[in-house]
C-alpha positions as CSV (number, residue, x, y, z in Angstrom):
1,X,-10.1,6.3,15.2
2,X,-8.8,3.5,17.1
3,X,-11.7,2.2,18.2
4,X,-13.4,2.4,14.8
5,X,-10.8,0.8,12.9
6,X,-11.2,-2.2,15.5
7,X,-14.9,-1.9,14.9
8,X,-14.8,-3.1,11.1
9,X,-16.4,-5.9,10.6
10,X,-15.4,-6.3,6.9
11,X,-13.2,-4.8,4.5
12,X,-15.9,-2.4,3.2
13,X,-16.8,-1.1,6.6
14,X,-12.9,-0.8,7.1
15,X,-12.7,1.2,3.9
16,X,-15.7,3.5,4.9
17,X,-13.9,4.3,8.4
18,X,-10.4,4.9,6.5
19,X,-12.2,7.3,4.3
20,X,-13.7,9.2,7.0
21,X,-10.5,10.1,8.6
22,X,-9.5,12.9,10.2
23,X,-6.6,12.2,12.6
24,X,-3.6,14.0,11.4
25,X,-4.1,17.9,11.0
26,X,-0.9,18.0,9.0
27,X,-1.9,15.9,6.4
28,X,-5.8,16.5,6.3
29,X,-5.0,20.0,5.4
30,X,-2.4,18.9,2.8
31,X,-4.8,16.3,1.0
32,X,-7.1,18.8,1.4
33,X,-5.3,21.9,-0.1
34,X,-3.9,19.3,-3.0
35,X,-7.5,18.9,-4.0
36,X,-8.7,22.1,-3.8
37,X,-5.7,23.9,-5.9
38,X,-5.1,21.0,-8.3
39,X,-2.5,20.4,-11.1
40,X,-3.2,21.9,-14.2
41,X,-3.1,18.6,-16.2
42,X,-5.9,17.4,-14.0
43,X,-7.9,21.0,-13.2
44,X,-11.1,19.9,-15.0
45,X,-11.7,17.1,-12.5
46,X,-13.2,16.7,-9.1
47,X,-10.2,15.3,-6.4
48,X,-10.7,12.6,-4.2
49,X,-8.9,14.6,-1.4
50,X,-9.4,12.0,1.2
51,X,-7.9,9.0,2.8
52,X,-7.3,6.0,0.1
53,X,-8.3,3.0,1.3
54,X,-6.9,-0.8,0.2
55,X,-8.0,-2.2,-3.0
56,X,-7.9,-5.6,-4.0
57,X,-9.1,-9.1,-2.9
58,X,-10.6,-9.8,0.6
59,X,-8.9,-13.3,0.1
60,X,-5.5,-12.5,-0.9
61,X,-2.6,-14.3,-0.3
62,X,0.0,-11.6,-1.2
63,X,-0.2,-7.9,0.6
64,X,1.7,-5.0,-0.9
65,X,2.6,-2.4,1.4
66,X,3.4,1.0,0.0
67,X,4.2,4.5,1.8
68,X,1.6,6.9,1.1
69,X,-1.1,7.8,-2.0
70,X,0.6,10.5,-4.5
71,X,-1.2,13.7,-4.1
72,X,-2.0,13.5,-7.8
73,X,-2.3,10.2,-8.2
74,X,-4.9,8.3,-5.1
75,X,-5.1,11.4,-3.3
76,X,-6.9,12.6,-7.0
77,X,-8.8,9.2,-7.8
78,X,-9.4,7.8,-4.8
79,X,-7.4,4.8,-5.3
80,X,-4.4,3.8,-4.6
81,X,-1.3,3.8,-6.9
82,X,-4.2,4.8,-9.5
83,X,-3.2,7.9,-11.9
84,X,0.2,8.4,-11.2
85,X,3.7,7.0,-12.5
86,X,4.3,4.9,-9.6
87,X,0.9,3.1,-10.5
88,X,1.9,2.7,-14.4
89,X,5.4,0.7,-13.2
90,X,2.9,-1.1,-10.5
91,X,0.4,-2.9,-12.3
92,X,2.2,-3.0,-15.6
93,X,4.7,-5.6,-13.2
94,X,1.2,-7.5,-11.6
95,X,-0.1,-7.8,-15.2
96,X,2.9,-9.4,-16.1
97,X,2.2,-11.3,-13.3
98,X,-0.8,-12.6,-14.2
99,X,-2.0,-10.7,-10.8
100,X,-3.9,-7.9,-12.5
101,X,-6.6,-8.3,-15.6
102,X,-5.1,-5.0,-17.5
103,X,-1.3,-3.0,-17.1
104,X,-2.8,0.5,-16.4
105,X,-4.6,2.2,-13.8
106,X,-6.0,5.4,-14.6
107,X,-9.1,5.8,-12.6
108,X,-11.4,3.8,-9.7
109,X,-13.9,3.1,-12.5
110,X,-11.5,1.5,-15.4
111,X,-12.1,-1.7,-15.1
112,X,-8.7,-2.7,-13.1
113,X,-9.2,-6.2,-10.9
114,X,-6.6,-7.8,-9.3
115,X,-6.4,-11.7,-8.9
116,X,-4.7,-12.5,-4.9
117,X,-3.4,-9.5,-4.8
118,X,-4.8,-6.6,-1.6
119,X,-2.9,-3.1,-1.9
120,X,-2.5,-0.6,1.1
121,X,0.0,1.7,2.5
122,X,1.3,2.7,5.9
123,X,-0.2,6.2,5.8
124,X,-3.8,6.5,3.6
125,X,-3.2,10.0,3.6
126,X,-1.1,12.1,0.9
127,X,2.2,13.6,2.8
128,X,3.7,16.7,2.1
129,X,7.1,15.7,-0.3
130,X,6.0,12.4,0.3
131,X,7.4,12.2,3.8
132,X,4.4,11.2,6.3
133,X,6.2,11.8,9.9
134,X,6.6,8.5,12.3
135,X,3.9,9.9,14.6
136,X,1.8,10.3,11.4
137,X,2.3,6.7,10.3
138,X,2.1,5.4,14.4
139,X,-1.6,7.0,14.2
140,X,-2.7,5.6,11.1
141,X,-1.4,1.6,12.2
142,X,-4.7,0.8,13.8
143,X,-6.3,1.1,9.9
144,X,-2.9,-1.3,8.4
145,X,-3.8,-3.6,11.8
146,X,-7.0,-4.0,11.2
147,X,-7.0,-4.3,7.3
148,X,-4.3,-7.5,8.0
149,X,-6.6,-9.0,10.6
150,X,-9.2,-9.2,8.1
151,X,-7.2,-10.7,5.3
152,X,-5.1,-12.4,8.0
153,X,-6.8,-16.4,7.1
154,X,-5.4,-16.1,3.7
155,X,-2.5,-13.7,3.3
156,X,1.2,-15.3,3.0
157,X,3.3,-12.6,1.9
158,X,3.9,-9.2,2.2
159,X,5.7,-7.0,-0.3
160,X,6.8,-3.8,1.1
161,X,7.6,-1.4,-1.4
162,X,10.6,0.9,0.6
163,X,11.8,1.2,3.8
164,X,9.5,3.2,5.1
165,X,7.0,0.2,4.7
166,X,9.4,-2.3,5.8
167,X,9.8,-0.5,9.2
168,X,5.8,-0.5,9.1
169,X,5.3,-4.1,9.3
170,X,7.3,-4.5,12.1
171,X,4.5,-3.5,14.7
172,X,2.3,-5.6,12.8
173,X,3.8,-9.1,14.2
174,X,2.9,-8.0,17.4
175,X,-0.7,-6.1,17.5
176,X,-1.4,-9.0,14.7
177,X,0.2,-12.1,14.8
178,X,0.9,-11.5,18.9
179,X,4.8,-12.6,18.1
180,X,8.0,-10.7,19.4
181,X,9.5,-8.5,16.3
182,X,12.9,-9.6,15.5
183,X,15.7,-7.9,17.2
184,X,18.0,-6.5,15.7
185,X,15.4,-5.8,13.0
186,X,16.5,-7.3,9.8
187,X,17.8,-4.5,7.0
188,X,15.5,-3.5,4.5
189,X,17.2,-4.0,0.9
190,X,15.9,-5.1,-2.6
191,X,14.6,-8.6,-2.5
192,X,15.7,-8.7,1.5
193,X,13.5,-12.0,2.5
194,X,12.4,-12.2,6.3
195,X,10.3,-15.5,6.9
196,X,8.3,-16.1,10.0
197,X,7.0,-19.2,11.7
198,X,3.7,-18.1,12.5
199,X,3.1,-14.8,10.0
200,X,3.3,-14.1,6.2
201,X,7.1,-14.1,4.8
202,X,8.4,-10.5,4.2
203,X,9.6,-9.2,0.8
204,X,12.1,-6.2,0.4
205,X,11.0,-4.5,-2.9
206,X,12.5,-1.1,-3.9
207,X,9.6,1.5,-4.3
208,X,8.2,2.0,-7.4
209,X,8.9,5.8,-7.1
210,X,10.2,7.8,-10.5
211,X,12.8,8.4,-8.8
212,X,13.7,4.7,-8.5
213,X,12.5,3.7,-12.1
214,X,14.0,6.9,-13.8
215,X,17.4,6.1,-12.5
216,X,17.4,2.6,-13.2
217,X,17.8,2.0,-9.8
218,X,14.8,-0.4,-10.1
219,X,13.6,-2.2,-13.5
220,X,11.0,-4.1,-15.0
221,X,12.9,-7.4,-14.6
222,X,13.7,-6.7,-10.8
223,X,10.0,-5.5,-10.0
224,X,9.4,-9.3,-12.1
225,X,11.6,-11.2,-9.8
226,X,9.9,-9.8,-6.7
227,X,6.6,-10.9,-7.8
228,X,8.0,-14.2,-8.8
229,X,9.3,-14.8,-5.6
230,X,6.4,-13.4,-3.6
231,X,3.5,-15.9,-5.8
232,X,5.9,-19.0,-5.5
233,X,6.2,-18.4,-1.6
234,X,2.3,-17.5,-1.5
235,X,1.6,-20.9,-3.4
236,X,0.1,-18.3,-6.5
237,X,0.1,-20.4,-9.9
């Protein structure tokens, strides 16, 4: 796996080699129970029930870095944040934007583009309870590695959506960028801001989980400020 995801030549070789996947037997037998058993709301249709790869621009200048797909939501369409609450809070904040052509993602085949803007996460797989383990997302860093090399000549900012992401990007610097991670490691926190001399500036960004939006814990206006920030920084008009 590691030597495949080094292999990619392009972002659509990268994608093939993410969807092709088989590394962690915990979570290939979870995406692939999710797809087999389904939710009732979605039991007429045929689940993805594979690794999601990145969607977006191969020239972007802003990154956002989420956890994992949904097991109804990429891990059913094959794209991520696509088909699934999360997704509805995502892209309704990039259309508002001006990062994304329409505020909904409901499928891999609706129309959605995005405008600067590359999406991945730190494990392409769906987790059980949303929790992929820290051997889980160690194995799958040679597919976020690689996916930032390719962007790498363009990309300015990354938004990571959670802790869990934050903590991600860390071991990018160095298999990346070939820079020392800061130590102590800065905090992770809403709008946290972590700016490097040599790699894209860091965004703290609460996820867009239900949990998080439900609760108020995260709104429309915060998610707006975030992607404010993160174009201005990026040099995004």
């Amino acid at each position: 796996m590691v030597a495949r995801a080094a292999r990619a030549t392009d972002l659509a070789d990268l994608d093939a080699g993410v969807s092709d996947c088989f590394a962690c037997p915990r979570l290939v037998q979870w995406r692939e129970e999710v797809a087999r058993t389904r939710r009732a709301a979605f039991r007429d249709q045929e689940y993805w029930g594979r690794p999601v790869p990145g969607f977006g621009t191969a020239d972007a200048r802003i990154a956002i870095l989420g956890l994992a797909p949904a097991a109804h939501g990429g891990n059913r369409t094959g794209r991520i944040f696509t088909g699934d609450r999360s997704g509805d809070v995502l892209f309704a904040a990039l259309h508002r934007a001006g990062l994304a052509n329409q505020p909904t993602s409901v499928a891999a085949d609706d129309g959605l583009t995005l405008r600067d803007i590359r999406i991945f996460s730190a494990v392409r797989c769906a987790p059980p309870d949303n929790k992929p383990t820290p051997q889980e997302r160690d194995t799958c860093a040679p597919w976020l590695h690689r996916e930032v090399t390719l962007i790498r000549p363009t990309l300015r900012v990354v938004v990571a959506l959670g802790a869990f992401a934050w903590a991600a990007w860390w071991p990018v610097l160095r298999q990346v960028y070939g820079l020392r991670p800061p130590s102590p490691r800065p905090a992770f926190g809403h709008g946290a801001h972590w700016s490097g001399t040599a790699a894209p500036d860091l965004l703290g960004c609460y996820h867009v989980s239900q949990q998080n939006t439900f609760t108020g814990r995260l709104t429309p206006e915060m998610l707006d400020d975030v992607f404010g920030q993160a174009k201005q920084l990026a040099g995004v008009d």
